[in-house]
ZARO-113526 format. One record per residue (C-alpha): residue in one letter; chain; y, x, z. Coordinates in nm, 2 decimals. Layout:
<recs>
- A;A;Y;X;Z
...
</recs>
This chain:
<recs>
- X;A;8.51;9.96;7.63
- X;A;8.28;9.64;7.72
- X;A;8.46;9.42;7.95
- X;A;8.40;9.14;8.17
- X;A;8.66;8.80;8.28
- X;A;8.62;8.67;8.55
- X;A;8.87;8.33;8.49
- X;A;8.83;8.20;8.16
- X;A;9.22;8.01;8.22
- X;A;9.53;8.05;7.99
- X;A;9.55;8.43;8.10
- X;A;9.19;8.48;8.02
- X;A;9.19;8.34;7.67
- X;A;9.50;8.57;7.63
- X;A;9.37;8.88;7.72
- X;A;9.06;8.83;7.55
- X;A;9.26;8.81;7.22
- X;A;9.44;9.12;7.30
- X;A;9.12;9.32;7.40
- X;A;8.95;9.23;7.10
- X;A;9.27;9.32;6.90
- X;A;9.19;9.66;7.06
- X;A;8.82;9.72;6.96
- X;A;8.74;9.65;7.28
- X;A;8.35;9.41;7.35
- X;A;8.35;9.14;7.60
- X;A;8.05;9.13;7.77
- X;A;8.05;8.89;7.97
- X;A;8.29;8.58;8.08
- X;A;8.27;8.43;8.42
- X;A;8.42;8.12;8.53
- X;A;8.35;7.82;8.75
- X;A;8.07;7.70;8.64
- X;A;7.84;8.02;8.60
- X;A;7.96;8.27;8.86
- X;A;7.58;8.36;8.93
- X;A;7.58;8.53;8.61
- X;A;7.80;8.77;8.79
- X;A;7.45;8.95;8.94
- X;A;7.32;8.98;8.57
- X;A;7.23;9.28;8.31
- X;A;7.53;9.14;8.10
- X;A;7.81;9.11;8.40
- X;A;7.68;9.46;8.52
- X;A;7.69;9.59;8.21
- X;A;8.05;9.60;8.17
- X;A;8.27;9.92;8.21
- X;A;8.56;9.65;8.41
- X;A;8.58;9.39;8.50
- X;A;8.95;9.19;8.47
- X;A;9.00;8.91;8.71
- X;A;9.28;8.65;8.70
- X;A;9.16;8.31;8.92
- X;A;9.34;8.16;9.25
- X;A;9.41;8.31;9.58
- X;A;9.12;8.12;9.72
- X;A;8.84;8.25;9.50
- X;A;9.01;8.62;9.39
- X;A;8.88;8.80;9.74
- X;A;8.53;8.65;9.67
- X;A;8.53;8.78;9.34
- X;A;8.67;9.11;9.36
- X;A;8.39;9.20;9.60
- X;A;8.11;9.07;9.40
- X;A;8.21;9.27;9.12
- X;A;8.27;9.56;9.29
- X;A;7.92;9.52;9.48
- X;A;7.75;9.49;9.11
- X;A;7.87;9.81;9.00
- X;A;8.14;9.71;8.82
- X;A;8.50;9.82;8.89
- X;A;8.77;9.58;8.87
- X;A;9.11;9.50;8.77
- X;A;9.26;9.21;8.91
- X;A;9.60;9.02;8.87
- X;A;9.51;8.71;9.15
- X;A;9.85;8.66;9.38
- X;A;9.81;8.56;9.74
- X;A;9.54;8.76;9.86
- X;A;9.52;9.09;9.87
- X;A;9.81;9.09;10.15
- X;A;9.51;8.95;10.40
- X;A;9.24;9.17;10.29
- X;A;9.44;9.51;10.17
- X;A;9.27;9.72;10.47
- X;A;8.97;9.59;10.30
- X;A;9.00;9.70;9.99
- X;A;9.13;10.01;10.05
- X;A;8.82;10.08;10.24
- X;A;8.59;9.98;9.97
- X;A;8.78;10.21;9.77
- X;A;8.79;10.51;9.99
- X;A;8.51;10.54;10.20
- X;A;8.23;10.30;9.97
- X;A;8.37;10.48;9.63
- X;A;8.46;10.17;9.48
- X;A;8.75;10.11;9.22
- X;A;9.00;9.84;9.19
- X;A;9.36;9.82;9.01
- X;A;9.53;9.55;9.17
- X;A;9.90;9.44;9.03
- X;A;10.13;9.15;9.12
- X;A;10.25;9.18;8.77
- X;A;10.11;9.36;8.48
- X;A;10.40;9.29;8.22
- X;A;10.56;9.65;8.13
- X;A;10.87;9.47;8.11
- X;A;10.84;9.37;8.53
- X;A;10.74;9.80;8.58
- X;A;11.05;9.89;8.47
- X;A;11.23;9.55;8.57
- X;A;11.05;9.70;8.93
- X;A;11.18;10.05;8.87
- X;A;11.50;9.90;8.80
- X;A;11.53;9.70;9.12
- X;A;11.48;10.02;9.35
- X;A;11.75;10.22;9.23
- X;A;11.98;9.93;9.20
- X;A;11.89;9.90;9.58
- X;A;11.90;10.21;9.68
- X;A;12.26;10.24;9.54
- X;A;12.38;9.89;9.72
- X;A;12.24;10.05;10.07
- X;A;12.59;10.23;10.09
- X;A;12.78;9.88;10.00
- X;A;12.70;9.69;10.32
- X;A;12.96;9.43;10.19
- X;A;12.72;9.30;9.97
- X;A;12.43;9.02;10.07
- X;A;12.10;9.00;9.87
- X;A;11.91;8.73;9.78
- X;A;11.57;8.66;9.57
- X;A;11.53;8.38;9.33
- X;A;11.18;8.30;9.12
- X;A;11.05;8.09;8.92
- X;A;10.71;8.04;8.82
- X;A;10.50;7.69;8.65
- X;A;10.37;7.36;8.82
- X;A;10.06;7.48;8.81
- X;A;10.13;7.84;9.00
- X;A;9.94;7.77;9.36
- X;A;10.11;8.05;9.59
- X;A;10.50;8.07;9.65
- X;A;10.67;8.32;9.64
- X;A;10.47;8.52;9.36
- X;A;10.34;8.86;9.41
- X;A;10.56;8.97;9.20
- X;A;10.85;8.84;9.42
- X;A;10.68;9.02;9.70
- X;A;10.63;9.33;9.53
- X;A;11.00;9.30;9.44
- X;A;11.10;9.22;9.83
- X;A;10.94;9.50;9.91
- X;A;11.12;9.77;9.68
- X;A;11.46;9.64;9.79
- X;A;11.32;9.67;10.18
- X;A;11.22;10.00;10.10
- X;A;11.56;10.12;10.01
- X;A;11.81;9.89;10.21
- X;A;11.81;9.98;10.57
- X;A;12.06;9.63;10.69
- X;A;11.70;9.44;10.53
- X;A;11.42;9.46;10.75
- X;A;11.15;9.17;10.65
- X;A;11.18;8.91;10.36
- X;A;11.12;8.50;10.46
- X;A;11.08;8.28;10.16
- X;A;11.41;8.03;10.18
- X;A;11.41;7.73;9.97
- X;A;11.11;7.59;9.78
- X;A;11.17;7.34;9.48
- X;A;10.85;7.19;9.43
- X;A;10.68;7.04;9.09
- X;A;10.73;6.71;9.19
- X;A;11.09;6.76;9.27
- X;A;11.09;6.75;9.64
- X;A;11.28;7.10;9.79
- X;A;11.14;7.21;10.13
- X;A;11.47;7.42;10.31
- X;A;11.37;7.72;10.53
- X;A;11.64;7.83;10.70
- X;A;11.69;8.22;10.74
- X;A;11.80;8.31;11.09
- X;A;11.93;8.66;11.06
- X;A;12.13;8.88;10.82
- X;A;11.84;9.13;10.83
- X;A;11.63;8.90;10.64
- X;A;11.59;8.87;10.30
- X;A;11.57;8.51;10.18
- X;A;11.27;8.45;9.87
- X;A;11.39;8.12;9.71
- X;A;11.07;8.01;9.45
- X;A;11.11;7.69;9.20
- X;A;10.81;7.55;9.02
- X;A;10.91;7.40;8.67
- X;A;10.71;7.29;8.37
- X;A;10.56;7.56;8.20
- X;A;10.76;7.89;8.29
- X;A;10.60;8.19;8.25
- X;A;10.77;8.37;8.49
- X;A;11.16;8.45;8.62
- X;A;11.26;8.69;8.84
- X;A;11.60;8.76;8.98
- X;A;11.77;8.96;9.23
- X;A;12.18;8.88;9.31
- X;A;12.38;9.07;9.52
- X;A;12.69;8.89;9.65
- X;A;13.01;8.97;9.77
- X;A;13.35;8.83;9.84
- X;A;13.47;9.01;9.54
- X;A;13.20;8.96;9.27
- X;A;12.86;8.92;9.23
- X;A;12.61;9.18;9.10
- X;A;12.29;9.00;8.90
- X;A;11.94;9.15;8.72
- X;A;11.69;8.91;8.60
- X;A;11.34;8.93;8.46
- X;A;11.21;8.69;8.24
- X;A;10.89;8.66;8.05
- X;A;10.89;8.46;7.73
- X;A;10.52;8.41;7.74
- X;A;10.19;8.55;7.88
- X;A;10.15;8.81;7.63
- X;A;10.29;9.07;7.83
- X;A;10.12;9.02;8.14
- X;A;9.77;9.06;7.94
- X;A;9.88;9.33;7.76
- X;A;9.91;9.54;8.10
- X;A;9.60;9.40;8.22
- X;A;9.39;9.54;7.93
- X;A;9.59;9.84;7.94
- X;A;9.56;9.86;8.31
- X;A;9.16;9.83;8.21
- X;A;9.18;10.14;7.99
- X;A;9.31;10.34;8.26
- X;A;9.08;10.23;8.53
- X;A;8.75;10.27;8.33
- X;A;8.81;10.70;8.37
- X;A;8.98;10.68;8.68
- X;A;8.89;10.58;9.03
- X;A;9.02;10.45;9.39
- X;A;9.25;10.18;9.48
- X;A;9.49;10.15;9.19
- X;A;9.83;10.02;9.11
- X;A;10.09;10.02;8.82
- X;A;10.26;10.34;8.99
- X;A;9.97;10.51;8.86
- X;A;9.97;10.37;8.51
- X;A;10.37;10.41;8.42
- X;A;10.51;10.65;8.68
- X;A;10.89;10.57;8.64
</recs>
């Protein structure tokens, strides 16, 4: 399979390793300074395209790439909530293809799979409050993670007294905390830390008068997330549409 990065970061370096590991050719590597190259033979050359950059340049990207031919995967936070009507017309009226994952770490999927059932379970236990904590890097630009979102969501999806999540309070890298008060019990409160070099911590607590019911995620490293990428990459180069982990591990 001949691939293309677009982000040539810590994540990119990674999952270059791993795709080479896997016979696969990159073709192509895109990064601040040459993002023209993304309109030449080598760029459109590639059977996917795997993108990992910021919220403010992954929209931008995505589209590029998918206007060159190229179908994408792409593991950016913070954006696709703005433009997911977009995409999913790109995808199913323009015939375009992109897999788009908060998380691509097998470990969050069934971490993910996890959370649901545990959720669906503690709808019938209204005695018990639930509350999100993450923790991500300095360096991570969007708060809470996507991950945190998709995992909001699961819980929202199975516990009627929730209606909407509201991130609650922020610990920032340079150690100042930003408090956002949540207003109603139907909320459920996103609390996100930045902290050195963390490669990602996710946890969902479910409190009681009596006891207190805990699951945490947490990634040792980045391997995992590029892992899934690449895999994710395999998938999407005979498959088609606007993709998501559900379609690679169906838990």
């Amino acid at each position: 399979m001949k691939i293309a990065l677009i982000g040539y970061g810590k994540m990119g370096k990674t999952i270059e390793q791993i795709a080479l590991s896997r016979g696969h050719e990159i073709v192509s590597i895109i990064d601040l300074q040459n993002r023209s190259e993304m309109q030449g033979p080598a760029f459109r050359s590639a059977d996917v395209a795997i993108e990992f950059t910021a919220p403010h340049a992954a929209y931008e990207n995505c589209r590029e790439a998918l206007e060159a031919g190229v179908k994408v995967v792409s593991g950016s936070t913070g954006w696709i909530e703005e433009h997911k009507s977009e995409v999913e017309k790109w995808c199913t009226e323009e015939g375009k293809t992109l897999f788009w994952a908060s998380n691509f770490s097998l470990g969050v999927a069934i971490f993910s799979a996890v959370n649901k059932y545990l959720a669906r379970i503690m709808n019938d236990f209204p005695t018990y409050d639930v509350r999100m904590e993450e923790t991500h890097h300095i360096h991570k630009l969007d708060a809470p993670s996507g991950t945190a979102i998709t995992l909001a969501e699961g819980v929202l999806s199975q516990i009627d007294r929730k209606t909407a999540w509201q991130i609650g309070t922020v610990k920032k890298a340079d150690g100042t905390t930003e408090e956002h008060p949540v207003s109603s019990p139907e909320i459920l409160a996103i609390d996100a830390i930045r902290r050195g070099e963390v490669a990602g911590i996710h946890t969902i607590t479910y409190t009681s008068e009596a006891d207190t019911i805990c699951i945490t995620h947490d990634a040792k490293n980045r391997q995992g997330f590029a892992l899934g990428a690449v895999l994710a990459a395999e998938y999407t180069v005979s498959h088609s549409g606007f993709l998501s982990m559900n379609h690679l591990f169906n838990f």
